[in-house]
N, C-alpha and C positions, 0 to 999 in steps of 0.2 A: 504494500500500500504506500503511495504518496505520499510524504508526511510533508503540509505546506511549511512555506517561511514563513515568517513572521510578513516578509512584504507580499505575500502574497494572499497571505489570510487578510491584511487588509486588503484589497484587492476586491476577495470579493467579498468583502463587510461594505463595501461602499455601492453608492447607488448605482444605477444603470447612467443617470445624469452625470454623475462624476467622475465613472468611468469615461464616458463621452468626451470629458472635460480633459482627462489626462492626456488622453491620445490625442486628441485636437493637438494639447501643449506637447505631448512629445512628439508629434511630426511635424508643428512648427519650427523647433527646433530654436524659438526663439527669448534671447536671454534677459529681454525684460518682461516675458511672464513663462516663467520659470514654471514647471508642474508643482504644484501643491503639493506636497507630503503630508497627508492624515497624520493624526498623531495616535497611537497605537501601544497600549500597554504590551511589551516585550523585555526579555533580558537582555535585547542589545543598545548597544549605545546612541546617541539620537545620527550620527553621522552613518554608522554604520546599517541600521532601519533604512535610512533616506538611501545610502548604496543599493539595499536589498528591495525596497518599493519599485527604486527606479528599472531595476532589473525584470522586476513584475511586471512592470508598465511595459519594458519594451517588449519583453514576450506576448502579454496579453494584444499591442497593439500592432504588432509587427504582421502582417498577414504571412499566413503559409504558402 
């Protein structure tokens, strides 16, 4: 079994509209608006979360 990440469980803890939102901002790719990082109770560190979301997001947004 799968055991998600921490960025990934938020992923999908967030809305259909928010998901929306990240993708938009990660294939803008543009750095005055930056993807939002949820804030998410986890053992890791806030840097290291915001590494591991953004990895969520590119997978979630990346088409196959």
């Amino acid at each position: 079994m799968h055991t998600r990440s921490p960025g990934e469980a938020a992923w999908y803890e967030s809305t259909k509209k928010q998901r929306q939102e990240y993708c938009t901002a990660y294939r803008a790719h543009d750095p005055q608006r930056p993807i939002h990082v949820p804030s998410f109770a986890s053992a890791m560190s806030e840097d290291e979360f915001a590494d591991d979301f953004y990895k969520a997001v590119k997978e979630k947004c990346t088409p196959a």
